[in-house]
ROZA-797246 format. One record per residue (C-alpha): chain; y, z, x. Coordinates in Angstrom, 3 decimals, m for minus. Layout:
BEGIN
LUMKE | A | Y | Z | X
...
This chain:
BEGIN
LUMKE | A | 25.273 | m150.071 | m8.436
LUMKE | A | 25.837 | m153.332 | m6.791
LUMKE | A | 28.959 | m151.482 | m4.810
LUMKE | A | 26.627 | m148.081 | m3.373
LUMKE | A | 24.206 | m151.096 | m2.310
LUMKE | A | 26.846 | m152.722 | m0.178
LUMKE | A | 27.652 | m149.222 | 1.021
LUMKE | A | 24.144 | m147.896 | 2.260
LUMKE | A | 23.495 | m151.448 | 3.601
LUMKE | A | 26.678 | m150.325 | 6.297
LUMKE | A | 25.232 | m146.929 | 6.046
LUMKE | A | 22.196 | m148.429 | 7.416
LUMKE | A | 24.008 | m150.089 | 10.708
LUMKE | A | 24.568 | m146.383 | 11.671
LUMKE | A | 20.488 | m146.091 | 12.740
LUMKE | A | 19.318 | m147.902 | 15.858
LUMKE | A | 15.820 | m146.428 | 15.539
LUMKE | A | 15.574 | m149.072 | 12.588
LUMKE | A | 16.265 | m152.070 | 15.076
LUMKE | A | 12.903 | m152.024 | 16.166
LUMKE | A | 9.389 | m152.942 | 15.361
LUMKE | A | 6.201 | m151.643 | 14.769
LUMKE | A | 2.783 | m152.965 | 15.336
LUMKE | A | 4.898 | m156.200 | 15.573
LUMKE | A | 6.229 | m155.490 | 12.184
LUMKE | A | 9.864 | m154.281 | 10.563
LUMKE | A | 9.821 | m150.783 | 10.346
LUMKE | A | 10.224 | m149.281 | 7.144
LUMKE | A | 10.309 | m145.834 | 7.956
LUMKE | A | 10.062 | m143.771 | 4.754
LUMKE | A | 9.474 | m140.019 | 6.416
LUMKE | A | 12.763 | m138.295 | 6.285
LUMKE | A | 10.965 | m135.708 | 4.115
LUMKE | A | 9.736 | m134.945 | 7.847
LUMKE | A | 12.805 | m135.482 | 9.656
LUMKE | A | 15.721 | m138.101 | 9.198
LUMKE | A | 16.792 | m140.642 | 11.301
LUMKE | A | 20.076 | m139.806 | 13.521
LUMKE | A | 22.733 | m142.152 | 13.000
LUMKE | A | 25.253 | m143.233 | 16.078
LUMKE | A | 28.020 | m140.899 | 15.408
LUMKE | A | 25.547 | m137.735 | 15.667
LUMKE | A | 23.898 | m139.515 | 18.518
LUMKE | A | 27.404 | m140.345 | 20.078
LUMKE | A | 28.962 | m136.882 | 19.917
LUMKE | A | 25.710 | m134.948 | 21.717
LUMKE | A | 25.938 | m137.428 | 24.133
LUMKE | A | 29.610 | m136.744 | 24.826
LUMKE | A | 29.107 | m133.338 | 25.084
LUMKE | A | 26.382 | m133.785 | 27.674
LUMKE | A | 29.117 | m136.379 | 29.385
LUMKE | A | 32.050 | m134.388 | 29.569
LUMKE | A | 32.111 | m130.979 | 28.148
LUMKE | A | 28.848 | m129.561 | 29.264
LUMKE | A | 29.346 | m126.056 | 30.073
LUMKE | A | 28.227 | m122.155 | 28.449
LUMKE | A | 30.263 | m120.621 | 25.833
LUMKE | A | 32.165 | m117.625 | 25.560
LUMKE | A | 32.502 | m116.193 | 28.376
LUMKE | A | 33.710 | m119.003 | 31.391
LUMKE | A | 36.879 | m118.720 | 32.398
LUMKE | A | 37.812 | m122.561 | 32.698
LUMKE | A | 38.628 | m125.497 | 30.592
LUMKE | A | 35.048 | m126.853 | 29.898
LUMKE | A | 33.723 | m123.767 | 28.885
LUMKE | A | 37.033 | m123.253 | 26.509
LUMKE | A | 36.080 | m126.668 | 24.928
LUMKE | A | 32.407 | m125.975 | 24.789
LUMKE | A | 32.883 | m122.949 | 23.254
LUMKE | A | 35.837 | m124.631 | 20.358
LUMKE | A | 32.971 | m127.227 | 19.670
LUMKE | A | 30.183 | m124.326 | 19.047
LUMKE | A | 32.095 | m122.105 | 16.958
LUMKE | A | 33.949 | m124.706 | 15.219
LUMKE | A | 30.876 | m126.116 | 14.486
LUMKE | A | 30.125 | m122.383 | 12.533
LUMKE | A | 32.934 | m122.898 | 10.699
LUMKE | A | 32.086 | m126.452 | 9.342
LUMKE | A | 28.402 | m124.803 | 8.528
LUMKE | A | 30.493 | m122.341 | 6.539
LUMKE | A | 32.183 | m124.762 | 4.519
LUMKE | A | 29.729 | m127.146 | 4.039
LUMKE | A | 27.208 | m124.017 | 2.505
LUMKE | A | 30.207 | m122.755 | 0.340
LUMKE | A | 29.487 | m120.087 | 2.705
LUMKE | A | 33.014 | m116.893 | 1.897
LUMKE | A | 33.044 | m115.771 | 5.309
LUMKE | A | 32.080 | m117.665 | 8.731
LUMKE | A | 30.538 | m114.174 | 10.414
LUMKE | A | 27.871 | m115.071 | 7.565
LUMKE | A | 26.212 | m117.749 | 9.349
LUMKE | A | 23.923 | m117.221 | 12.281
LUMKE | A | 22.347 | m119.796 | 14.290
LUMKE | A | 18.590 | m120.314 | 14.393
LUMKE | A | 16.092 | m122.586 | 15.763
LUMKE | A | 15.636 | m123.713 | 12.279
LUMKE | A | 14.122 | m122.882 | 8.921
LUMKE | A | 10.829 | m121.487 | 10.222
LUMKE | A | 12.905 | m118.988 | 12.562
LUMKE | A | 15.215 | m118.467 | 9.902
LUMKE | A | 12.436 | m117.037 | 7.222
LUMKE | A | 10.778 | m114.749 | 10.442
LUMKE | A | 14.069 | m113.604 | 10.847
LUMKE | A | 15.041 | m112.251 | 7.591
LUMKE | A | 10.977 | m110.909 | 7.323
LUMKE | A | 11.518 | m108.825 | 10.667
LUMKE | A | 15.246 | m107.252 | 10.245
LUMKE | A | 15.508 | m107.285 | 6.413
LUMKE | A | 11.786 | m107.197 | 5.421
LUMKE | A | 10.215 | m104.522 | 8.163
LUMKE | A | 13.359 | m102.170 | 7.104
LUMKE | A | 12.995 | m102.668 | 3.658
LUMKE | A | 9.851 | m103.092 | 2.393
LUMKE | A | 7.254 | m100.477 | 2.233
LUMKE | A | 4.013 | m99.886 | 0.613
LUMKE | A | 3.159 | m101.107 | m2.975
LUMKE | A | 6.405 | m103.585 | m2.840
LUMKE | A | 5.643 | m107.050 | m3.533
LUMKE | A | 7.302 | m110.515 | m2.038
LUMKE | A | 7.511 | m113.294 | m4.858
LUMKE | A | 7.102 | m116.755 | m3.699
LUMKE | A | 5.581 | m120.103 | m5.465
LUMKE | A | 2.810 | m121.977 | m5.051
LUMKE | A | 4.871 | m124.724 | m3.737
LUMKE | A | 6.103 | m123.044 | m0.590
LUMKE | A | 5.856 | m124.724 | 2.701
LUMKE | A | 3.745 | m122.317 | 5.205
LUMKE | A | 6.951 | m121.296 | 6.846
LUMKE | A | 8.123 | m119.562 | 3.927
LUMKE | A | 4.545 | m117.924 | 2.946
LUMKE | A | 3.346 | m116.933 | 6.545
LUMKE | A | 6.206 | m114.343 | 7.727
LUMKE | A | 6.588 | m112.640 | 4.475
LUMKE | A | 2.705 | m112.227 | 4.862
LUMKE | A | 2.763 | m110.923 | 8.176
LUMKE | A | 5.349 | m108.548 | 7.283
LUMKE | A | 3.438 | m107.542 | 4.072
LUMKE | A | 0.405 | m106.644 | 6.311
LUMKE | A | 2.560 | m104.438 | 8.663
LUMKE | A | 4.079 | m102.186 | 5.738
LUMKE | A | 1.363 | m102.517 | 2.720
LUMKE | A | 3.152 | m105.044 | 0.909
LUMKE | A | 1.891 | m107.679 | m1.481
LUMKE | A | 2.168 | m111.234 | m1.281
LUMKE | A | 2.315 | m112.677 | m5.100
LUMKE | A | 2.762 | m116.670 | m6.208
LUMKE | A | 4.606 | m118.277 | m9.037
LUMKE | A | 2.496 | m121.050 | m10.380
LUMKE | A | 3.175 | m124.368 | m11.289
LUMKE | A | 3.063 | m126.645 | m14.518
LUMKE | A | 0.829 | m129.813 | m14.484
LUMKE | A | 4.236 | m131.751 | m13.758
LUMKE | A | 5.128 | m129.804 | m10.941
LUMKE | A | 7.668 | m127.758 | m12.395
LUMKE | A | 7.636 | m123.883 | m10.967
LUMKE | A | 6.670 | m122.132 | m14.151
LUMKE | A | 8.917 | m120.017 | m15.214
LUMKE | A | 7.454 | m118.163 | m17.805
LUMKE | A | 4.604 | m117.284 | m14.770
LUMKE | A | 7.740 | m116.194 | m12.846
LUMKE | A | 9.100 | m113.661 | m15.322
LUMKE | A | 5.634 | m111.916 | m15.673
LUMKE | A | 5.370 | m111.837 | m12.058
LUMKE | A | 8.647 | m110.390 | m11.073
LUMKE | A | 8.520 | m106.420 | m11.882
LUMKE | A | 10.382 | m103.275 | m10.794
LUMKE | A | 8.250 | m104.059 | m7.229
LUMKE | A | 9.470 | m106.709 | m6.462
LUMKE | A | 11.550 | m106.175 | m3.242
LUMKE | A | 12.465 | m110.087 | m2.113
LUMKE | A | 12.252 | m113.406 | m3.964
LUMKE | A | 11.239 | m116.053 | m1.668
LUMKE | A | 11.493 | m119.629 | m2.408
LUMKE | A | 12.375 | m123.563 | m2.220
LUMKE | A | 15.046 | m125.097 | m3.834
LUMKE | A | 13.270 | m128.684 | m3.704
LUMKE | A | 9.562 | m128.746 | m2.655
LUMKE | A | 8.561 | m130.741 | 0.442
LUMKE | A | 5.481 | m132.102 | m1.873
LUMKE | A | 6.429 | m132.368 | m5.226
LUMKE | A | 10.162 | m133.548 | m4.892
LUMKE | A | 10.466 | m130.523 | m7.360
LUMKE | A | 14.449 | m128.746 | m7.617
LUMKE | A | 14.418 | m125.871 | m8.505
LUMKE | A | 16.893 | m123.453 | m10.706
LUMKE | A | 18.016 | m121.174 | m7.859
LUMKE | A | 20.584 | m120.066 | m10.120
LUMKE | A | 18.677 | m119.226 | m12.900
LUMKE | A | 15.586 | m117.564 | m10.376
LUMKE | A | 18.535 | m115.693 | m8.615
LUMKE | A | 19.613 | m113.730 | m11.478
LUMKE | A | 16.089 | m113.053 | m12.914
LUMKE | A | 15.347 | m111.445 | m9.367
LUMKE | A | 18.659 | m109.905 | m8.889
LUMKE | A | 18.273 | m108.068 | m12.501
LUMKE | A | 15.594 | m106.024 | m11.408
LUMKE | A | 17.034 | m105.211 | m8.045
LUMKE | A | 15.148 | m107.554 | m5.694
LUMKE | A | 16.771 | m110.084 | m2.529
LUMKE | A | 16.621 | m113.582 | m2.648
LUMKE | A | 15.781 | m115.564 | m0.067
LUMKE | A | 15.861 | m119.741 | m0.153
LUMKE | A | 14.234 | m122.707 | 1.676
LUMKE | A | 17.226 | m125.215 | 1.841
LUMKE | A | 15.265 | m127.336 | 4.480
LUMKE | A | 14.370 | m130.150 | 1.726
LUMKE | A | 17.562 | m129.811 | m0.618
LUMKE | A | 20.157 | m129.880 | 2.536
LUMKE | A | 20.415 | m133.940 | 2.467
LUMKE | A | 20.666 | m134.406 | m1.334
LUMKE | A | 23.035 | m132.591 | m2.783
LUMKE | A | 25.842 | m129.832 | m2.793
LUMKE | A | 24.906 | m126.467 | m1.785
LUMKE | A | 27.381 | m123.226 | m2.506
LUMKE | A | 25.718 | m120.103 | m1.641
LUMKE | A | 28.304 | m118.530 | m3.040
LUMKE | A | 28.181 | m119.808 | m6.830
LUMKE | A | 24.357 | m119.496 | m6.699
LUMKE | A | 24.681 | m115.901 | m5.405
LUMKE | A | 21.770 | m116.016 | m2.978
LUMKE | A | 21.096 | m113.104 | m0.414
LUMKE | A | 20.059 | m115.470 | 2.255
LUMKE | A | 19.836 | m119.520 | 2.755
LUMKE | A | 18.512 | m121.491 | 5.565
LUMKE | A | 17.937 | m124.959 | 6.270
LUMKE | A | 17.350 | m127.319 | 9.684
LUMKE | A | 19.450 | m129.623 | 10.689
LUMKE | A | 17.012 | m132.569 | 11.911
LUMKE | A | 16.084 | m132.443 | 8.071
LUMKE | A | 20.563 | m133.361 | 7.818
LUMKE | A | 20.688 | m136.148 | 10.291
LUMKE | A | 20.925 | m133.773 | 12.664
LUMKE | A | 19.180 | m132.898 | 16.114
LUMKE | A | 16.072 | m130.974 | 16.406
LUMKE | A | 15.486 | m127.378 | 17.235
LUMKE | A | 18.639 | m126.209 | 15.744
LUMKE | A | 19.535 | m125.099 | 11.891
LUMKE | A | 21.603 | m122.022 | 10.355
LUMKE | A | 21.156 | m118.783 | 8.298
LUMKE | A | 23.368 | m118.177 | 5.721
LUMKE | A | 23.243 | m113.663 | 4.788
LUMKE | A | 25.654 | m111.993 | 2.510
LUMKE | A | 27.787 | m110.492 | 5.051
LUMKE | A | 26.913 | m106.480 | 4.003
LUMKE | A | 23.315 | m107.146 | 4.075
LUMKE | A | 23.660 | m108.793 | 7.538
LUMKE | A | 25.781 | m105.471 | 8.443
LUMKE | A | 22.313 | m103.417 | 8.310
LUMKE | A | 20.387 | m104.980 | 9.896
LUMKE | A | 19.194 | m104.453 | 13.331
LUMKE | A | 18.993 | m107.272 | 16.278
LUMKE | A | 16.259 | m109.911 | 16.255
LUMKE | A | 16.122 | m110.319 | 19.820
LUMKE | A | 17.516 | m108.623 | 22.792
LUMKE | A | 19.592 | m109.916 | 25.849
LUMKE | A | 22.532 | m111.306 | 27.011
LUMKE | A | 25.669 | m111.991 | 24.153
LUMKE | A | 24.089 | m109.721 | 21.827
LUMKE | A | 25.405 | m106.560 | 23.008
LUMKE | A | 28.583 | m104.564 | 23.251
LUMKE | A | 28.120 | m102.268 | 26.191
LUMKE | A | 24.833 | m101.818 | 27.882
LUMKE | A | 23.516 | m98.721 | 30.005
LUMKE | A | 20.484 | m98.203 | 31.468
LUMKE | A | 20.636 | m95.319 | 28.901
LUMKE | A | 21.491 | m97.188 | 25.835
LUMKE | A | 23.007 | m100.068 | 24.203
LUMKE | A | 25.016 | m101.225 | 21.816
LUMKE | A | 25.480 | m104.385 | 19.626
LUMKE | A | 27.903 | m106.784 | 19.137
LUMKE | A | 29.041 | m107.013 | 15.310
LUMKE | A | 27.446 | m109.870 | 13.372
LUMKE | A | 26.649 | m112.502 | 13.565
LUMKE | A | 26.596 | m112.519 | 17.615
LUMKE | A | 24.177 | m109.419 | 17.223
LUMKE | A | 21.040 | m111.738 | 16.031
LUMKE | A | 22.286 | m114.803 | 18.886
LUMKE | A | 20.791 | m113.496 | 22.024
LUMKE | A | 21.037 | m115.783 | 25.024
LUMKE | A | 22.688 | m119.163 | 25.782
LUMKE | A | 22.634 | m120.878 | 22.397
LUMKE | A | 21.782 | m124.374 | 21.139
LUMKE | A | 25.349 | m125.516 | 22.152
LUMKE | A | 24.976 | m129.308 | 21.306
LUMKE | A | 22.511 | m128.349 | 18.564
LUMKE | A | 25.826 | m127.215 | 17.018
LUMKE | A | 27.976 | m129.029 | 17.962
LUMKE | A | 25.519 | m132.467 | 16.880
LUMKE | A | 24.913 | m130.249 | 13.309
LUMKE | A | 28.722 | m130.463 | 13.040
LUMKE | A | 29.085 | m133.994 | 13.254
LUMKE | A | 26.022 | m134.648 | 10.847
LUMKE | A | 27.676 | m132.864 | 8.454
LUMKE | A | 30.591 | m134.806 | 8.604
LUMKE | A | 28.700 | m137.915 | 8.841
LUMKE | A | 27.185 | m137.234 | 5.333
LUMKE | A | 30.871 | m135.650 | 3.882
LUMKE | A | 32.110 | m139.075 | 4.620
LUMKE | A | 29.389 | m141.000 | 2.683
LUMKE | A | 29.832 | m138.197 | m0.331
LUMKE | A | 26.799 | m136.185 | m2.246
LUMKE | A | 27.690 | m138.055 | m5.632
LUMKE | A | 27.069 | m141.505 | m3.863
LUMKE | A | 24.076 | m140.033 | m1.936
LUMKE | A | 22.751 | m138.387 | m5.076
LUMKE | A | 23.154 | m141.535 | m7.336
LUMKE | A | 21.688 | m143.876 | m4.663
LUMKE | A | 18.692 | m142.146 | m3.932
LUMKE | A | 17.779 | m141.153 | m7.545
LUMKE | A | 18.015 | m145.147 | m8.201
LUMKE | A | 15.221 | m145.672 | m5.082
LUMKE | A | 13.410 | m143.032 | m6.460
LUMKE | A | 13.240 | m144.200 | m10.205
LUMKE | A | 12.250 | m147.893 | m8.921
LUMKE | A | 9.701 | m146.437 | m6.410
LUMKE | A | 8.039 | m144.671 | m8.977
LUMKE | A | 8.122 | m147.425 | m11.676
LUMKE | A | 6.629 | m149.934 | m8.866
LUMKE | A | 3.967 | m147.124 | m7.580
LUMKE | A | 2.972 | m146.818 | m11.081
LUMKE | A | 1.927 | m150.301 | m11.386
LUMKE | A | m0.703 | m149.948 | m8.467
LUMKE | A | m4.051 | m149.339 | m9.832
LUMKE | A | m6.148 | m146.324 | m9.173
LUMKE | A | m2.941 | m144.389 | m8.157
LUMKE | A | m1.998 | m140.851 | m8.928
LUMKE | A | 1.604 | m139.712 | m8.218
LUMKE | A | 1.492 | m135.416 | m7.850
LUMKE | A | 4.783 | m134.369 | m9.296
LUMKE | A | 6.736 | m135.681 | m11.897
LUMKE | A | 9.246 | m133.541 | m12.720
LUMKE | A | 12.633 | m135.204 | m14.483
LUMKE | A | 15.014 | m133.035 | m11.983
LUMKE | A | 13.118 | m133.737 | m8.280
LUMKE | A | 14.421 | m135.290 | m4.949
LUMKE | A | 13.472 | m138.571 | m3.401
LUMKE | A | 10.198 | m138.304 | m2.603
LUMKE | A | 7.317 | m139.514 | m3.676
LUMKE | A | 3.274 | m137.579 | m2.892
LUMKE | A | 0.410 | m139.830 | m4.453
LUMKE | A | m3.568 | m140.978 | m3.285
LUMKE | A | m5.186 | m143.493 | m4.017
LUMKE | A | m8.167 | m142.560 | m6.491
LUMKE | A | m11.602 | m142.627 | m3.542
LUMKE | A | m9.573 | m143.305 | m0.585
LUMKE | A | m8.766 | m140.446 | 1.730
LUMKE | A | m4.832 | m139.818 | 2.456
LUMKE | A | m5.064 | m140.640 | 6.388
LUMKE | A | m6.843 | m143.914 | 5.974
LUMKE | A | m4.024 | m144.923 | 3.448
LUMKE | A | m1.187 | m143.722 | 5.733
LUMKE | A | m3.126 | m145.709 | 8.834
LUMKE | A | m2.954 | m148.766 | 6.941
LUMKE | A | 0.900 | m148.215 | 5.755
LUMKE | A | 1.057 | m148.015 | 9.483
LUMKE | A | m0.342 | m151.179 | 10.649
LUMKE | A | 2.187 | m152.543 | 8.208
LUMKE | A | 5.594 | m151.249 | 9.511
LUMKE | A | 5.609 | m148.398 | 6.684
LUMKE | A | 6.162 | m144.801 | 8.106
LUMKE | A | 4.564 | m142.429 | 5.835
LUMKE | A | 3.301 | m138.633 | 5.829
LUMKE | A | m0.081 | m138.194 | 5.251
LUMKE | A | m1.717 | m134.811 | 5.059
LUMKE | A | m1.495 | m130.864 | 3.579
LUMKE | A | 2.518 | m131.266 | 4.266
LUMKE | A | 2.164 | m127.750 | 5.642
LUMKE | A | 1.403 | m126.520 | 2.198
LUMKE | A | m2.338 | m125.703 | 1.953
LUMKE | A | m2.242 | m123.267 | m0.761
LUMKE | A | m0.464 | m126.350 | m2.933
LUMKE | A | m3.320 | m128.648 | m2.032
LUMKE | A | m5.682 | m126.179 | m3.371
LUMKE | A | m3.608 | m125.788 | m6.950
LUMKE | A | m3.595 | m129.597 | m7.091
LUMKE | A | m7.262 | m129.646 | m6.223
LUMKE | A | m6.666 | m132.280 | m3.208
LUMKE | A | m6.977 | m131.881 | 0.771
LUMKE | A | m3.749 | m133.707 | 1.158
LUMKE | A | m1.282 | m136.821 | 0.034
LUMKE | A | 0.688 | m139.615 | 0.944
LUMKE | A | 4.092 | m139.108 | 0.604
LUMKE | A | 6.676 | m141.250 | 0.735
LUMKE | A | 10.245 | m139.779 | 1.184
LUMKE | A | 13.225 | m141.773 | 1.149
LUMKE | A | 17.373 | m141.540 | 2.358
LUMKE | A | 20.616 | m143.210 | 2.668
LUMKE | A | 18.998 | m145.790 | 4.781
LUMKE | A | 16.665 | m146.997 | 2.678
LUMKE | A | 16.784 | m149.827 | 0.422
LUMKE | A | 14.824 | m151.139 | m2.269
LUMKE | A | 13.391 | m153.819 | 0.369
LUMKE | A | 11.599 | m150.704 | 1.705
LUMKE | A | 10.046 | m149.638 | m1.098
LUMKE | A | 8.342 | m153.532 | m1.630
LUMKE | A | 7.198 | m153.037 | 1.624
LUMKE | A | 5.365 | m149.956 | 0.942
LUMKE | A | 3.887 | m151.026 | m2.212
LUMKE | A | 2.518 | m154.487 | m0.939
LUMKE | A | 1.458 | m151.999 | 1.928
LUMKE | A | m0.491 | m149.838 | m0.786
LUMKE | A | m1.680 | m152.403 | m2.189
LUMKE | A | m3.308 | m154.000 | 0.786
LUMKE | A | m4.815 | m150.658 | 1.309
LUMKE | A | m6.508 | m150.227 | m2.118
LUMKE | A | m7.800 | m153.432 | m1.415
LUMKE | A | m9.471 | m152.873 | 1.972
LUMKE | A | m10.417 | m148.932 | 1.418
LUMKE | A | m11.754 | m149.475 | m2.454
């Protein structure tokens, strides 16, 4: 362990937002459940772009918008590989997660569901995954229906197989909850929904950053994550669709790129997945995913995974210790994260005092109301942690916790 310490100490070097203090204090910011940090080289390549290669794509006729254009689809390509993804014309370019799961709901969903169907999620899902497939449901007469959880936070699966029937149209859910730090088996969900015919749909947003994903071996229909939750900049992520189900569906939006041949009579579409990219794209979005990607392919998902599992066992061990604490989600296969309250104190006067002390928490619903509810709590403090962390962050946030217990109980 002592040589992954050395490592993610370097690691660490890579993040200038962690030169600088906070209420006068080191900042300890344990958030990236939210967002991560953006390390230089991700920084340093959107910057170039801005510098020297700033132009549209696709269409210019001159040597910047040539090497724009290399940069944006190339950058497709590495989003390809790095999902496991058979075919590049399977990935389409999104704002994000969120745009990603109202996409799918309003191409896929309007032309494919229909009255009496029902959309399977879990309790766990994050609004963005729960609010499209109910607007959707309330423009055909579908059903909205929720897996439920077991007291440790693992999606229960027994609830799942009583739940998923011959209406069941699409199976929407996480692969690692934003809350609980819960995985879950997308492979083993996948072929439960595929058996009796429905689509599967998964919330990569949390799961991105921790380990390998191959849509291919899991045999999902669709995949999406953002990449500000992968180092990456903001207001950019990808789609992954099987390419035949992306074949029928119709275009999101309308306007320029999207098209083939317009009329003032009629047009037509461009073959996929330009069809569903209407307008001047994200171009340093991509380009900025591109190099987060290879940022983390350099560091390596085994190191990453065995490093942040380590943070995560001591955090947990040390939390523990704090009286009056309850941690919400313990399951033995979870990401680094870690949701708990102190027993009488509210969440945002905990995560105020974490504040004062340097320690950037989330404190709230975590966008997942209908989870808060189940656990029978308005919100939580949660604690999420990454390849710059260290275990001199986690002392921090427990003397930070503990200060708090002291002053709010």
């Amino acid at each position: 362990m002592s040589n992954l310490n050395e490592l993610f100490a370097e690691i660490r070097n890579e993040f200038p937002a962690l030169t600088q203090k906070v209420h006068g204090k080191k900042l300890f910011y344990l958030d990236s459940g939210a967002t991560t940090l953006k390390p230089k080289s991700v920084i340093d390549r959107i910057a170039h772009f801005y510098l020297y290669e700033s132009s549209n794509v696709h269409r210019g006729a001159h040597y910047l918008a040539d090497i724009a254009t290399q940069g944006f689809e190339g950058a497709r390509h590495k989003i390809a590989s790095f999902l496991g993804a058979g075919q590049v014309e399977e990935i389409v370019f999104v704002r994000g997660t969120t745009e990603g799961v109202n996409f799918v709901a309003n191409t896929w969903g309007l032309n494919n569901l229909k009255a009496g169907d029902e959309i399977l999620i879990t309790i766990m899902e994050h609004h963005a995954n729960i609010v499209p497939w109910q607007m959707v449901a309330e423009k055909v007469g579908a059903k909205v229906v929720a897996v439920d959880i077991l007291e440790n936070g693992d999606l229960d699966v027994e609830d799942f197989k009583k739940k998923l029937n011959s209406k069941t149209k699409m199976v929407a859910f996480t692969a690692s909850s934003n809350v609980l730090g819960t995985n879950t088996d997308v492979v083993g969900l996948t072929k439960l929904a595929h058996a009796v015919g429905a689509k599967v749909f998964v919330d990569g947003a949390q799961i991105v950053s921790q380990q390998k994903v191959d849509v291919k071996a899991w045999d999902v229909d669709f995949f999406v994550f953002s990449a500000h939750k992968l180092f990456g900049p903001f207001g950019f992520g990808a789609l992954y669709g099987k390419k035949e189900i992306l074949e029928t569906l119709p275009p999101y939006q309308g306007g320029g790129s999207m098209i083939s041949k317009v009329t003032i009579e009629k047009t037509t579409y461009n073959d996929v997945p330009t069809r569903f990219e209407a307008g001047t794209p994200h171009i340093e979005g991509a380009i900025g995913t591109a190099a987060a990607i290879e940022f983390v392919e350099k560091i390596g998902f085994d190191k990453i995974h065995a490093y942040e599992m380590d943070l995560l066992k001591y955090a947990t061990d040390k939390l523990l210790e704090v009286p009056d604490l309850k941690i919400y989600g313990t399951s033995k296969d979870k990401g680094p994260l870690v949701s708990f309250n102190l027993k009488g104190a509210h969440h945002s006067d905990v995560g105020q005092i974490l504040d004062q002390e340097g320690v950037a928490v989330r404190a709230g619903h975590h966008c997942t109301q209908p989870l808060m509810a189940r656990l029978g709590v308005p919100g939580t403090v949660r604690a999420s942690f990454s390849v710059y962390n260290s275990r001199e962050d986690v002392d921090a946030l427990v003397k930070a916790v503990v200060k708090a217990r002291e002053l709010l109980l």
